[in-house]
Structure formats: structure tokens, C-alpha cells
C-alpha positions, 0 to 999 in steps of 0.5 A: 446442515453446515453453512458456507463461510462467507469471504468477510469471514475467510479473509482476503489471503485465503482467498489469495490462498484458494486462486493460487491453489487453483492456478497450479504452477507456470514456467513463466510465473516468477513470483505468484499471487500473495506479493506486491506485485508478480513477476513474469517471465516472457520470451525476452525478458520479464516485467513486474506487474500489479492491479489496484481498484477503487470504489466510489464510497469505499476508497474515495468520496467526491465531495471530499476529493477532486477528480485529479486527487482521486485520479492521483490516488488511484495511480499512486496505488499502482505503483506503490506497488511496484515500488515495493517489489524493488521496481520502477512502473513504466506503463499503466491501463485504467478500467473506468466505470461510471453513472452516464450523468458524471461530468465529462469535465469530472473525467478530464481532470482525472485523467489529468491527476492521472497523468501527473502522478505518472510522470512522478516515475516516468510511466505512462498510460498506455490503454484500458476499457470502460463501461456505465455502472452505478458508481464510479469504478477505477481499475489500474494495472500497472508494469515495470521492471524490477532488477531483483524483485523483493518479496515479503518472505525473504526476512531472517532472524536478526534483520532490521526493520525500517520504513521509507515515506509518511506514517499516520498523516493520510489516517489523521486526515481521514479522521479530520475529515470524516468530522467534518473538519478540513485542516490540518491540510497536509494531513487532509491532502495526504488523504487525498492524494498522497506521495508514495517514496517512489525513490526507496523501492530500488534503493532499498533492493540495491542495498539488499532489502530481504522482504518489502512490502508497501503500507496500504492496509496499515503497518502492523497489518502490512508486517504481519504479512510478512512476518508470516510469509517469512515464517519470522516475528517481527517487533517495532519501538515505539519510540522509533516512529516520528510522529509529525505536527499535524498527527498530533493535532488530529489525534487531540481534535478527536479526544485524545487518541494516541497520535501513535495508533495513527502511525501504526494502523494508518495506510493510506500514505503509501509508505514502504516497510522493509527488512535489511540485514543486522549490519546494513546501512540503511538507504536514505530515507529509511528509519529502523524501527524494530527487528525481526525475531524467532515466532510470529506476528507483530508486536510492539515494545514486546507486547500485542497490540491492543486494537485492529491492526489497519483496514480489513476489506469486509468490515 
């Protein structure tokens, strides 16, 4: 008897695969599950839109963070997301979920986190729903308007490949922290709330952007998803990535682990990782990092890199 596979064996894109399968096809569906974000048409116009969870004990922990901090965090997430499609968010519901005991003082100053990220992008929070739960649950979807929707299937042959934002320090402050330790602080704060590139979403579509994608899950990850998705392989120079003071720092504080390992599997700062063609002039704020080539996958200098490429969900 054959036994089923689980969904930590599949993975989250077939699962992707396996509901895009079973959704079929819209006239109103532009752009479909297995990007940032969607793009639906709607009888006077379209809108862009994404859908982000956290979990208590998975994404967030309460004693290393505050209300406002994971309410930042949980937005951020957000419109990440729509940022990486080109996009500017404009309106947001939150689903909460949360033990009846939790502080009402706890909620308020999440709302309040929430709210100040929001104002980051000129969005605003516009309704939701909630429920009692064993642990605290936030789920946000976002909506935002997008000109020319970038996907992750766009990259060619010959494309630069550059990133916007912070790379490793969200990742160096959650190895600081989860020692024990509580500095360096920018790492740490990165971790807890971090500052996605909001700006570089649309500056990166105007200039002509081929594929985006934002780094949560890490950037050898978050490429390899596109690299797949556009059919192409893409390799990076590690000697292009600036890695900052306080990588460093943590990386030698754990006992000499490359500062680089941080950089290229870390995720959670939000940054945005895009492929321009050869001869296009980066926006500012954007670093070339590597090229898109003939093949598949990721690699670094030419070579696989040895080691997980960033988070994976079931592990």
C-alpha cells in the first residue's frame, strides 16, 4: 500500500501548483496564484492584492517583541508584497485570533504598529474579522494599485541581476537573539520590525523590471523562484553584496560563521530582488549582484551553494 505524501514532503509550490490546477482560468484573473501578488480585473479597473499570516511561536515570539513591532512586521509583510509586484498598497484587512486572557493594552499597541507601518505607503485598514484561538493569529490581506505588474517569470538571458533594501541583518538579529543575546540592536530591531524598500517596487517597474520578487524566504530561495518560473539560471558575485557591521558581528558571535550565509539565506528584511535587462540603468537604491544565464537554478561564483537556501515552512 502506497501512503500519501504529506505537504512538508511536497512543498508549498506544488501546493500552489495543485489550487492553481483546481481554480481553472477567469477573465478577470490577470495574473494567478504562484507571484507576489494577483492581479484582478474588475468592472472599472484592476487592483493588485496579497495575503500574508503569522503565528505566534512560528514568525513571532512575545517575549522578544512588542505589540507594535509584530504589528509593524505583520503589515510589512503585506505590502512587501505588493511592492514586489511594482505596486503601491492602499487598503488592508486584518483576521486576529487570540487567547481571551491577552491584554486588551497588548491588542491596542498592535493596532497602533499597524497602523504606523501603514502610514509608511499611505495605506489604511479598512476591516477584518476575529475569533478566540489558542495562540495569537494575524492574518492580513492587502490591495494596491500597480501600473505594470511584475512577475517572476519575466527574466531573460543576459539580465542584470540587483537587489534593493537590507540583506542578513533581520537573519543575524534572529541569531543574536535566539542566544540570548539583545544587541547588536539594529540587527536585533531589524528582526523585529523590519523597513522593507517601499520606494524601489515602482521605480523598479518604471525603469523596466523583467521579474521581481521580495526576499522573505531568503534570496537564493526567493531567485530560485524565479529562475524557475522564467525558465532561466541566475548567478550571483559574492563579492557584489555589502555585508554591514553588525552581520559581521553576530556572524563571529556564533563562532565564525560566514557573514556571507546570512546575506544570501536570511529573509526577514523584506528586501526586493529584480532582474533589469543588460543595459539598463539601475534605479537608485538598486545593487547588481549577478546575471541571468542559460539553465536552472541558483549559484553562486558558478557553483551550488552548500547549504539550505533560506526558510522552508514544514521543517
Amino acid at each position: 500500500m502506497v501512503s500519501e505524501k504529506t505537504i512538508a514532503q511536497v512543498g508549498e509550490f506544488a501546493l500552489i501548483d495543485m489550487v492553481r490546477e483546481a481554480l481553472g482560468t477567469s477573465d478577470y484573473v490577470l495574473i494567478g496564484p504562484g507571484d507576489d501578488a494577483a492581479h484582478v480585473a474588475t468592472a472599472d479597473g484592476t487592483y493588485v492584492t496579497a495575503t500574508d499570516i503569522l503565528i505566534e511561536g512560528r514568525h513571532f515570539r512575545r517575549d522578544w517583541s512588542t505589540a507594535a513591532d509584530i504589528g509593524r512586521k505583520a503589515v510589512a509583510a503585506n505590502l512587501s508584497d505588493i511592492n514586489a509586484m511594482g505596486g503601491v498598497a492602499t487598503a488592508l484587512v486584518v483576521s486576529f485570533a487570540a487567547p481571551g486572557d491577552l491584554p486588551v493594552d497588548w491588542v491596542r499597541d498592535l493596532v497602533d504598529g499597524m497602523v504606523r507601518e501603514c502610514t509608511e505607503v499611505g495605506a489604511q485598514i479598512v476591516g477584518g474579522d476575529m475569533s478566540a484561538a489558542d495562540q495569537i493569529i494575524i492574518s492580513i490581506t492587502a490591495f494596491g494599485d500597480a501600473e505594470r505588474p511584475v512577475t517572476r517569470s519575466g527574466a531573460q538571458v543576459g539580465d542584470q541581476v540587483a537587489f534593493a533594501g537590507t540583506l542578513g541583518l533581520a537573519a543575524a538579529g534572529y541569531g543574536a537573539l535566539s542566544r540570548g543575546f539583545r544587541s547588536p540592536k539594529v540587527a536585533v530591531d531589524e528582526h523585529r520590525a523590519p523597513h522593507p524598500p517601499y520606494a524601489a517596487g515602482p521605480a523598479a517597474a518604471a525603469a523596466g523590471a523583467t521579474a521581481m520578487i521580495d526576499v522573505s524566504d531568503g534570496l537564493l530561495a526567493d531567485l530560485g523562484h524565479v529562475a524557475k518560473a522564467s525558465g532561466v539560471a541566475i548567478d550571483l558575485d559574492p563579492e557584489a553584496f555589502p555585508i554591514l557591521d553588525a552581520v559581521r558581528t553576530v556572524a563571529g558571535a556564533l563562532g565564525g560563521v560566514d557573514p556571507l550565509r546570512f546575506v544570501l539565506t536570511g529573509g526577514d528584511d523584506y528586501a526586493l530582488a529584480a532582474t533589469f535587462g543588460a543595459d539598463v540603468d539601475l534605479p537608485e537604491g538598486w545593487t547588481r549582484v549577478g546575471t541571468v544565464r542559460e539553465g536552472s537554478g541558483v549559484t553562486v561564483a558558478g557553483a551550488p551553494f552548500e547549504g539550505d537556501p533560506g526558510h522552508r515552512h514544514w521543517t
